[in-house]
N, C-alpha and C positions, 0 to 999 in steps of 0.2 A: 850659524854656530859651527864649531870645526866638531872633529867625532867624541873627545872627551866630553863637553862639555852636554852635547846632545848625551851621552850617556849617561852622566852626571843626572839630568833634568828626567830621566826617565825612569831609573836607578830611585830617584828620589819621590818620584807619583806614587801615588793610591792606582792610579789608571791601572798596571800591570801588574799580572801577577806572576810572570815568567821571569821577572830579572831584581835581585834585593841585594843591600848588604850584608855580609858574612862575616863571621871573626870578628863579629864585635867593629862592624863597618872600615876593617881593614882588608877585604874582599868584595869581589861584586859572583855572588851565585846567579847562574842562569838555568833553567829548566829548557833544555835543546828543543823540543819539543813545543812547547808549547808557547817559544819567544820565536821561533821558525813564523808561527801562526798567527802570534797575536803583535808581533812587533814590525821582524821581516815580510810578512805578507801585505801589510797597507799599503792601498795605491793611490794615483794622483797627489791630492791635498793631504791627506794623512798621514804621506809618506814620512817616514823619519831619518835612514839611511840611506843613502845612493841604491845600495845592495839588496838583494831577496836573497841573496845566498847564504848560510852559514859560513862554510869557508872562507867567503869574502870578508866576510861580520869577522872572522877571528884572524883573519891576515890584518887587518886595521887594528884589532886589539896588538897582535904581538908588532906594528909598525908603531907604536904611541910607549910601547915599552912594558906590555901585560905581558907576565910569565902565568902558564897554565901550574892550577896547584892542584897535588894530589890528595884528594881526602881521605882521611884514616878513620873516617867514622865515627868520628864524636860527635857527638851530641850537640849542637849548638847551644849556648844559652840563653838568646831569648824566644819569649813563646814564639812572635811570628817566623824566625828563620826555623824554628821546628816543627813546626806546623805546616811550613811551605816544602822543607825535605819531608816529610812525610806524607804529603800527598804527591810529592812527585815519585819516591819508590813504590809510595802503594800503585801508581799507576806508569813503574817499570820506566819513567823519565830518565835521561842522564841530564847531572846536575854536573854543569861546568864549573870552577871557580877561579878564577885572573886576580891576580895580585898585580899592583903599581904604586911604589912606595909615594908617588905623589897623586893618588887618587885616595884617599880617605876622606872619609863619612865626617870625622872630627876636625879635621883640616882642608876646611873647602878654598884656604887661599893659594894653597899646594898646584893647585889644579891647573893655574896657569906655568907648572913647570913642566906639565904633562906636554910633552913634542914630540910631534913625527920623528924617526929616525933619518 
């Protein structure tokens, strides 16, 4: 699988709790911290990404066409994206969030227009 698609597939598990959709699944939120650990750190057969590195991880998002979004603090509306920022600020996390008009929750046919740069 190329790197959207593995994000897509992961994005979408119960398995993780470090990486969900946002905005109503027109964002992918990540918990820095603890997708470092529980996603970038698998090794051998577990592996998911080429990378252990975050930097790497997010040089792949901005080559595939994610722009980093600044959050202003609102509230999400539903319970599990509120419930997942909130235990990432209680436990002082940075919460990434990537926008890519052709990666949406609702338009998963979108996703084969998601290409490298």
């Amino acid at each position: 699988l190329c790197f959207p698609q593995k994000l897509w597939k992961i994005v979408e598990s119960d398995r993780f709790q470090s990486i969900w959709w946002s905005e109503g699944g027109k964002c992918v939120a990540i918990d820095e911290e603890l997708f470092k650990e529980e996603v970038l750190g698998r090794g051998g057969a577990l592996r998911i990404f080429t990378t252990q590195s975050m930097k790497s991880f997010i040089r792949q998002l901005n080559l595939y066409g994610f722009t980093k979004m600044q959050q202003d603090f609102q509230r999400s509306a539903s319970l599990p994206e509120f419930l997942a920022e909130e235990a990432a600020a209680a436990a002082h996390s940075q919460i990434l969030h990537y926008y890519n008009p052709s990666f949406n929750r609702e338009y998963p046919q979108l996703l084969e227009k998601c290409r490298r740069r």
